[in-house]
C-alpha positions in Angstrom: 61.6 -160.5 82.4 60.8 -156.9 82.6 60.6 -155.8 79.7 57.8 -158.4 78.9 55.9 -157.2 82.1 55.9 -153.5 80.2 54.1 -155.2 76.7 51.6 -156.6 78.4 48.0 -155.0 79.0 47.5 -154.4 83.0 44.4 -155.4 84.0 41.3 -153.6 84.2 38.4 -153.7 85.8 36.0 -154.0 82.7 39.0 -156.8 81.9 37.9 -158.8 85.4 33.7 -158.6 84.9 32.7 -162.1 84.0 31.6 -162.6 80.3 27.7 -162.7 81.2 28.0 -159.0 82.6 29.9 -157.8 79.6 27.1 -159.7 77.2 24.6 -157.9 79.3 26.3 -154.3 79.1 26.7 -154.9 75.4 22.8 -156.0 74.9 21.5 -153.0 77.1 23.9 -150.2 75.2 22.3 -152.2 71.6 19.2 -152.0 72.8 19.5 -148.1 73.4 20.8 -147.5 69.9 18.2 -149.6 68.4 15.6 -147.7 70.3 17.4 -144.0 69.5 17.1 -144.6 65.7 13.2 -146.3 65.8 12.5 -142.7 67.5 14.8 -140.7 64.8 13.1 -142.7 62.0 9.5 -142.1 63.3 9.8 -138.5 63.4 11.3 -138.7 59.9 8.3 -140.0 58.7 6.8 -137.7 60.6 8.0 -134.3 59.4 7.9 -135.8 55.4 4.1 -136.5 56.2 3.8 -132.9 57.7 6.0 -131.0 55.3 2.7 -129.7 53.0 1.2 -128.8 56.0 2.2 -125.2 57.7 3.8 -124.6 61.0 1.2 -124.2 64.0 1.9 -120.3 64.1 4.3 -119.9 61.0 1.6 -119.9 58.1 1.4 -116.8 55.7 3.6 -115.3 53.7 7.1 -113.9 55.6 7.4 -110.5 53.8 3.8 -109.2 52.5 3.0 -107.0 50.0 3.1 -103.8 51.7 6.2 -105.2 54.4 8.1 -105.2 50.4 7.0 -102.1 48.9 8.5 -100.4 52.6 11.4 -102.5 51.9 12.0 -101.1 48.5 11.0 -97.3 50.0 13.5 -97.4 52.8 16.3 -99.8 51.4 16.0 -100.1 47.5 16.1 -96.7 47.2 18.2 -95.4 49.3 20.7 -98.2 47.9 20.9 -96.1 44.7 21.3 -92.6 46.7 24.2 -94.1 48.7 26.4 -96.0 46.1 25.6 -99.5 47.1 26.7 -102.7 45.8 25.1 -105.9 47.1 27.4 -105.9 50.1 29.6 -102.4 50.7 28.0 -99.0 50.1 30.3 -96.0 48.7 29.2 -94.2 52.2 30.5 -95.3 55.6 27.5 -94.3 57.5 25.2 -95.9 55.1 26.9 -99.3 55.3 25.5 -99.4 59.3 22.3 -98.0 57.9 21.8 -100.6 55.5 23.0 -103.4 57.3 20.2 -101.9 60.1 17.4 -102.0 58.0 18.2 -105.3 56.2 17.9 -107.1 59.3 15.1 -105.8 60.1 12.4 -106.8 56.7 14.6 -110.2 56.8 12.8 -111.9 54.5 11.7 -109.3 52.2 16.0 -109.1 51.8 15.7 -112.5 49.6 13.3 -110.9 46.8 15.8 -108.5 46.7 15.9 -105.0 44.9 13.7 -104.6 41.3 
């Protein structure tokens, strides 16, 4: 009947390959996965054997002494001058200012203010 005709699955192409070239498909797509986590767990290993050593071209220290004391020249104390909390300043031009000069020490931003 017709309405039967509508429950049932049309065929498909990947319905009509023979059972060997499905088996095949599936082994191929397995054997890809398999390899992609090998090469995801060697380079785990990898970075956990490297992570005491430094980065080729990242080693020292990212704000230095003197990169800090300009830090708390320039931003630390005008912070105090302009009315600044941690985030909004009490001035509208020195919200622009601040948010300048924080991005530029970047990391000198994370030992903060004495």
């Amino acid at each position: 009947s017709s309405t039967q005709y509508l429950l049932e699955p049309r065929p498909t192409a990947a319905s009509q390959q023979s059972p060997d070239l499905k088996m095949q498909c599936f082994k191929q797509i397995l054997a890809a996965t398999l390899a992609a986590f090998a090469m995801q767990s060697v380079h785990a290993v990898k970075v956990v054997a490297e992570e005491g050593a430094p980065l080729h071209g990242l080693s020292g220290e990212a704000c230095t002494e003197d990169e800090y004391k300009r830090y708390k020249t320039i931003v630390c104390d005008l912070r105090e001058a302009c009315g600044c909390s941690e985030t909004l300043c009490a001035q509208d031009w020195c919200n622009t200012y601040m948010r300048k000069w924080k991005k530029e020490f970047g990391a000198c931003t994370l030992k903060g203010c004495p």
